[in-house]
LOZABA-907806 format. One record per residue (C-alpha): residue in three letters; chain; x, y, z. Coordinates in nm, 3 decimals. Each point is the difference from the previous one (the first is absolute). Layout:
REM LOZABA-907806
+-----+---+---------+---------+---------+
|   r | c |       X |       Y |       Z |
+-----+---+---------+---------+---------+
| ala | A |       X |       Y |       Z |
...
+-----+---+---------+---------+---------+
This chain:
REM LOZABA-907806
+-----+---+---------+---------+---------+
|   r | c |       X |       Y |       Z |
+-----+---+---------+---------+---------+
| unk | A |   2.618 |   4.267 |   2.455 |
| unk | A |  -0.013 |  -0.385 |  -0.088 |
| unk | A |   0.242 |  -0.168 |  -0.223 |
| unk | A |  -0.162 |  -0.202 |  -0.259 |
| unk | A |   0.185 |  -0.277 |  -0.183 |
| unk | A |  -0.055 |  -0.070 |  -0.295 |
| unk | A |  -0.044 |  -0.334 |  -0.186 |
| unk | A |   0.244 |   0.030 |  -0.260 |
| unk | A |   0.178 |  -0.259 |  -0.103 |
| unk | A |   0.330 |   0.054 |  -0.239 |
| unk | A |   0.226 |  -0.244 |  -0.145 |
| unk | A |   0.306 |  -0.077 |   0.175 |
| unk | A |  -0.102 |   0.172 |   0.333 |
| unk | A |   0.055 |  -0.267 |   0.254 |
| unk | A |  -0.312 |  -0.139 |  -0.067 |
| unk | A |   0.093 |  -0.408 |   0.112 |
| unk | A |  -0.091 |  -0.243 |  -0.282 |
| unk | A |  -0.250 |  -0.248 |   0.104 |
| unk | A |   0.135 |  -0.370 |   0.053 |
| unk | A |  -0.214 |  -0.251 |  -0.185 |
| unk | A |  -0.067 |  -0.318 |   0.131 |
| unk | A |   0.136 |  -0.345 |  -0.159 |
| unk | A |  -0.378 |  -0.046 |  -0.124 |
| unk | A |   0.050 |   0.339 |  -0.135 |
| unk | A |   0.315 |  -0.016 |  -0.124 |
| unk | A |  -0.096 |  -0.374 |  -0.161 |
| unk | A |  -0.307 |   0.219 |  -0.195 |
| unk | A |   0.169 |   0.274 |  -0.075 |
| unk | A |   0.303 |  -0.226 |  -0.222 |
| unk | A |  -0.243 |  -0.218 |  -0.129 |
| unk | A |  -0.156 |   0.281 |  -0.148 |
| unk | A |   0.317 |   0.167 |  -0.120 |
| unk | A |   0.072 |  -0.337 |  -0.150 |
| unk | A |  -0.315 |  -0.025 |  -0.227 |
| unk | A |   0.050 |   0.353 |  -0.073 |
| unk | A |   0.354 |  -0.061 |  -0.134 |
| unk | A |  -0.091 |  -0.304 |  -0.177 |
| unk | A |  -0.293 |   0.196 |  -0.185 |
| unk | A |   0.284 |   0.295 |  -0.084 |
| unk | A |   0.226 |  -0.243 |  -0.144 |
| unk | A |  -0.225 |  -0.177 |  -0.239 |
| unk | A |  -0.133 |   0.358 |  -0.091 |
| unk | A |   0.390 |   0.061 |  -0.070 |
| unk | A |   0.059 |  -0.285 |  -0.202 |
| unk | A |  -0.286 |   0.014 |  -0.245 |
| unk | A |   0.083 |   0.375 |  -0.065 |
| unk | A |   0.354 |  -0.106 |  -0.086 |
| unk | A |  -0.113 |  -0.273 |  -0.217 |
| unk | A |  -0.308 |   0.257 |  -0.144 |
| unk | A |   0.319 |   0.216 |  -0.094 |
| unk | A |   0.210 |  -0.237 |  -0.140 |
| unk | A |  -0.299 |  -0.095 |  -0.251 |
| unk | A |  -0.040 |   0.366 |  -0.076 |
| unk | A |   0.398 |   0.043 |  -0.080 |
| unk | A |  -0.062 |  -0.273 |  -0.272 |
| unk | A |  -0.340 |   0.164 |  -0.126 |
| unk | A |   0.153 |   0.350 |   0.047 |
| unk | A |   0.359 |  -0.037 |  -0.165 |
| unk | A |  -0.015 |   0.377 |  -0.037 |
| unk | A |  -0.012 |   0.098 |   0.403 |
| unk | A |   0.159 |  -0.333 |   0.072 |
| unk | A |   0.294 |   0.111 |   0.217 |
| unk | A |  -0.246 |   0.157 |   0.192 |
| unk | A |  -0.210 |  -0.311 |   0.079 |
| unk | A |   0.321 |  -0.152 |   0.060 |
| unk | A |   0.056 |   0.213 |   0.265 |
| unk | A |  -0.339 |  -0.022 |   0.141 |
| unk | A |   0.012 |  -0.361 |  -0.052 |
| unk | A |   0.322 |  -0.020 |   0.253 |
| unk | A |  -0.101 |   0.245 |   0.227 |
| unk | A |  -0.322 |  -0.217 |   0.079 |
| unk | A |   0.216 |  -0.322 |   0.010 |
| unk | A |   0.218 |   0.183 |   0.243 |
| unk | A |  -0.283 |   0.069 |   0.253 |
| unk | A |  -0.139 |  -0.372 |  -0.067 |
| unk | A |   0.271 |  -0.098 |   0.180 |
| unk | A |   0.078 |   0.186 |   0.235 |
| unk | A |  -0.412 |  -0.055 |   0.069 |
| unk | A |   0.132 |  -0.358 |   0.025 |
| unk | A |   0.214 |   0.100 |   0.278 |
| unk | A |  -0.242 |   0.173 |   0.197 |
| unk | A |  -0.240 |  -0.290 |  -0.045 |
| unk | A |   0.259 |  -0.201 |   0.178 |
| unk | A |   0.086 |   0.223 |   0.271 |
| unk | A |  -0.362 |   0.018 |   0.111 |
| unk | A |  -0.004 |  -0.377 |  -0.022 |
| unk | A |   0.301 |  -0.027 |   0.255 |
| unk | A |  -0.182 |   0.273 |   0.211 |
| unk | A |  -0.308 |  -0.209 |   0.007 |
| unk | A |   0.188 |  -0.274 |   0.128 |
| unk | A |   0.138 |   0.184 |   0.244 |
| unk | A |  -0.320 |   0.106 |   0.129 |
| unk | A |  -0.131 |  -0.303 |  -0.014 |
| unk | A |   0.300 |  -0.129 |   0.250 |
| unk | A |  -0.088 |   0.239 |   0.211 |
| unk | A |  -0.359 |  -0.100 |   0.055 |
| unk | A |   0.060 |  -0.326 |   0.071 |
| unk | A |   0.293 |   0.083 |   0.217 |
| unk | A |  -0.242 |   0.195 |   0.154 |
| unk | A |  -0.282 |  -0.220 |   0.034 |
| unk | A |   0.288 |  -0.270 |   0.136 |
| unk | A |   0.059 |   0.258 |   0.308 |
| unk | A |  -0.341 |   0.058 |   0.036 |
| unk | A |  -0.118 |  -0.382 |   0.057 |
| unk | A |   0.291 |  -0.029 |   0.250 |
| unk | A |   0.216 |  -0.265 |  -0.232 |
+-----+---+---------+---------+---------+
């Protein structure tokens, strides 16, 4: 009788991760960037949304309060992560022209 394999694939089964390419890589952080930057402004106007409703809302205010620093805490660290895709970027943007250096024979 024949063996047939089957195409499963599982997480965390040996299964090699694929190694992007500086153009890739360059892409991929740019993207993460924008996406970070877009979470952290989104962060930041909730916070200040919920600091307007703790005045409004004097009854629930701790509440907002606490909404209103929970949303200022993930603004920054947002901030963060919109600078560690910015060094990333640069990194990959070394590496092409490192690349491109090699390539032309300088």
């Amino acid at each position: 009788m024949e063996t047939v394999k089957h195409g499963h694939h599982h997480l965390f089964h040996g299964e090699k991760k694929h190694e992007k390419t500086p153009e890739q890589q360059l892409k991929h952080h740019k993207h993460m960037g924008r996406l970070a930057k877009v979470g952290t402004v989104t962060a930041g106007a909730y916070a200040l949304h919920e600091k307007h409703k703790a005045k409004k809302d004097p009854e629930n205010a701790h509440s907002h309060r606490i909404k209103e620093e929970i949303a200022a805490t993930v603004a920054v660290g947002g901030v963060v992560l919109v600078m560690h895709e910015h060094h990333e970027k640069k990194a990959a943007k070394k590496k092409i022209k490192e690349e491109k250096k090699k390539g032309n024979g300088h």
